[in-house]
Steps between C-alpha positions, in 0.01 A plus 500: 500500500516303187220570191347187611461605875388882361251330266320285732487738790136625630619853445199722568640863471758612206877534669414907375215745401703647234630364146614563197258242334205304614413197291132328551538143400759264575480292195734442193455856399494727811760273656706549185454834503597536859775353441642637238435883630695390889788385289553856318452614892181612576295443827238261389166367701348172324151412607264254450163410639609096478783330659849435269435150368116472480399343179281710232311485157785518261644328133807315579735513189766806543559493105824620356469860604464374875782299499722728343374801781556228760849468403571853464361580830696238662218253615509233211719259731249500784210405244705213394549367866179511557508168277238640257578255186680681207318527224659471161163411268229695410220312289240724340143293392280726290195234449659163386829684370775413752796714495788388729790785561837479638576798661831660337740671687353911386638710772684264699158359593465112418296363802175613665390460793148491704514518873228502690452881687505352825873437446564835218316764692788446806771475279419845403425615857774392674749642202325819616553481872855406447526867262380674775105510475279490822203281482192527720256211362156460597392861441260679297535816305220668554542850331757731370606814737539840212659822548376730270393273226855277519474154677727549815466123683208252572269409793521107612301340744727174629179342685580636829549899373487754213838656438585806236818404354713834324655398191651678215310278249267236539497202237174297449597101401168432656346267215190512261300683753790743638337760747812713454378537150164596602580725790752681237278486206628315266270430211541295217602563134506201335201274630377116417208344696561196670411181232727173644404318740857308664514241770753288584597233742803255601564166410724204590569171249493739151829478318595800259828556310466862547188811480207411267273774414134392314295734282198337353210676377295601787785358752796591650699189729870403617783315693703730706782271658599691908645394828415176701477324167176618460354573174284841506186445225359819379135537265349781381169585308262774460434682776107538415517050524621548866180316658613156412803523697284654804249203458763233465880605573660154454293417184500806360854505546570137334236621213723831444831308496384224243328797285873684527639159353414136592847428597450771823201365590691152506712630709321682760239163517856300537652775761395535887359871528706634815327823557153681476401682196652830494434794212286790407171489259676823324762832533492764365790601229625873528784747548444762765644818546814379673623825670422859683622706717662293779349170394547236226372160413705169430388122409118454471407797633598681215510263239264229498486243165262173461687183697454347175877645396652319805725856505406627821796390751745603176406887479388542883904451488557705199289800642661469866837638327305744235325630806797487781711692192288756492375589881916466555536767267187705611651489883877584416351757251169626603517825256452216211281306685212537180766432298592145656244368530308560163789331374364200725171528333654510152728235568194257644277589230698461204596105610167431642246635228547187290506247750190658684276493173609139380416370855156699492479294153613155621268578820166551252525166329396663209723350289580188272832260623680669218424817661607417846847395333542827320384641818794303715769582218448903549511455916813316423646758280393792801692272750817547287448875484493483846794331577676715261365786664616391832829358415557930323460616848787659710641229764660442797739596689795251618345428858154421342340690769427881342280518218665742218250800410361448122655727275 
C-alpha cells in the first residue's frame, strides 16, 4: 500500500496496542516528529482528531529557519512541487518607511516559500508513513494511561470506540490548547496574555513581487504570495478593538488593511476575496514545561509565540528534531532519560526566549514604527542563531533514513 493509499484509508483501530511512541497531532510538528523518531527505528503511532489534509488557522511564510529544516529533513522538494511561488523579496513598512530586502544566500537559504497547509501538512505526513509511522486519523486523545507516576500510553476514542494504546512515550503536538499538556501538567514559565487580534483571508487579481509585512502604529497588515496564485492578506490590531471586525468583517477588514498601509488596502479593494475570514481575536505567548516522565511536548503545545512573528511553521520544524533528538536518546538510553531531555528544554529555551518576548512586544502595539523595526532586526538576528544552532548539530547518516543521536 502506497503512503497515499495508507493516508487516506478509514482506518479505525491502530495496526497494534503497543509502541514505542505515540504522537497526538498530525501537523507540521508531531508529523515531523514522527517522522524523524521511525527513521532512527522506533515503533511510532501518529494521531490526530482531523483528517491529513484539512485546512487550519495558521501563518503561511516558513522563514529561513523552515526552509533550511525542510531541506535537511528531506521534504524541501515536495514544498516546491506543490507550485507554492518562490519567494526571493521581503519588504519591511514600518509607517511610511518602506524597506525592500533581497534575500541573500545565509545558509544556503535564498528563497522562501508559503504553501498553504492543506498541501504542507501531507507533505509531512506522508514522509512519515513512508519512514514507517502508523496513522489512525479521526481520533481523539482523551487522557493519558500512568504507571506509577510515568506516562505509559494514551486512551483514544476513534468515534466508534475508546482504545488504551501502550507506548513507551507519548508526545503532545496537539496545538495551543494541547490536552496532553493538561492531562500531564504542564504549566507555564514564561507567560504573555493574548493582545493581537489576526485574521486573514484569500485573494485573487493582487500582484506582489514577493512577502510584505506592515507595522503601523496601532496596525499590523500584509501580502503573503501561496498556491493557486492566490494572494493570502493578513491584518492585525489590538485584540481589546476586536468588535469592529465582529460587527463588520469585510469593512473592518478593508479599514485594517488601508490603516496597515494604503497600498494593502488598494489591493485587497482591487483583489477578489476567495475565502471566509479566518483568525483568532488573541493567543496566548508562553513556554511550557516541555517534558516528564514518559511524556514531552513539541510545536505549539509547548511553545506558543504571538502570530505576529510569522515563525510558527519555522520552529514547529526546528523543535520536531530538538524533541525527536532527545526522546531517541531517552528510549535507546533510558538510565539518562532526565538527562536528554533537559537538554531539550535548554536547547528550546535558549533560541526561543528572544523570539517569544519580541513577538509578545510586536503583538502589544505598544510601540512607535521605529520600535517595531528594532523589534524585527533582533527576531532576525535570533533566526540566524538558530540556523547556526541547527546547522552545529550531528547529521545524517548516508541512507538519510536513521537519525544520529546528539552528542
Amino acid at each position: 500500500m502506497t503512503s497515499d493509499q495508507r493516508m487516506g484509508a478509514a482506518t479505525r483501530r491502530p495496526p497494534s496496542a503497543d509502541y514505542d511512541v505515540v504522537v497526538v497531532g498530525a501537523r507540521v510538528a508531531g508529523a515531523a516528529t514522527a517522522m524523524l523518531l521511525a527513521r532512527a527505528g522506533h515503533r511510532v503511532l501518529l494521531v490526530d482528531r482531523t483528517e491529513v489534509g484539512s485546512d487550519t488557522v495558521s501563518t503561511h511564510t516558513i522563514l529561513r529557519l523552515g526552509v533550511l529544516q525542510l531541506d535537511r529533513l528531506g521534504l524541501l522538494d515536495d514544498v516546491i512541487e506543490t507550485g507554492a511561488p518562490p519567494i526571493r523579496k521581503v519588504t519591511l513598512g514600518f509607517g511610511s518607511e518602506i524597506v525592500p530586502i533581497q534575500l541573500s544566500d545565509d545558509f544556503g537559504v535564498d528563497t522562501l516559500y508559503a504553501p498553504r497547509r492543506t498541501h504542507l501538512d501531507p507533505i509531512v505526513v506522508r514522509a512519515a508513513l513512508v519512514s514507517g509511522v502508523d496513522l489512525f486519523p479521526g481520533t481523539r486523545m482523551i487522557d493519558l494511561v500512568r504507571d506509577d507516576g510515568r506516562v505509559t500510553g494514551v486512551v483514544v476514542d476513534d468515534g466508534e470506540n475508546k482504545l488504551e494504546i501502550a507506548s513507551k512515550f507519548v508526545i503532545g503536538a496537539d496545538g495551543v490548547w494541547s490536552r496532553t499538556a493538561d492531562r500531564a501538567g504542564s504549566k507555564s514559565y514564561r507567560y504573555f496574555p493574548p493582545s493581537n487580534a489576526t485574521y486573514y483571508a484569500y485573494y485573487r487579481g493582487i500582484e506582489t513581487d514577493g512577502v510584505y509585512f506592515q507595522f503601523t502604529r496601532g496596525a499590523a497588515a500584509g501580502l503573503i504570495p501561496t498556491n493557486n496564485d492566490e494572494v493570502c492578506v493578513y491584518v492585525g490590531w489590538p485584540a481589546r478593538e476586536i468588535g469592529s471586525f465582529r460587527n463588520d468583517p469585510e469593512e473592518a477588514f478593508i479599514g485594517q488593511a488601508t490603516a496597515g498601509h494604503p497600498a494593502i488596502g488598494a489591493a485587497v479593494r482591487q483583489g477578489t476575496r476567495v475565502s471566509p475570514f479566518r483568525g483568532t481575536p488573541g493567543l496566548p505567548t508562553f513556554l511550557r514545561q516541555p517534558w516528564g516522565a514518559g511524556w514531552a511536548l513539541v510545536g505549539d503545545a509547548g511553545y506558543t509565540k504571538d502570530p505576529i512573528s510569522a515563525h510558527g511553521i519555522s520552529d514547529a520544524l526546528r523543535d520536531a528534531e530538538l524533541c525527536a533528538r532527545a526522546v531517541d536518546a531517552a528510549l535507546k538510553d533510558p538510565g539518562d532519560e532526565r538527562e536528554h531531555l533537559s537538554r531539550y528544554r535548554i536547547q528550546r529555551d535558549r533560541l526561543s526566549v528572544s523570539l517569544l518576548e519580541k513577538s509578545a512586544r510586536l503583538g502589544s502595539y505598544n510601540w512607535s514604527e521605529p520600535e517595531a523595526s528594532e523589534l524585527m532586526k533582533g527576531l532576525s538576528l535570533a533566526v540566524r542563531d538558530e540556523c547556526e544552532a541547527m546547522l552545529m548539530l550531528p547529521g545524517w547518516d548516508a541512507a538519510g533514513e536513521r537519525l544520529t543521536k546528539a552528542s
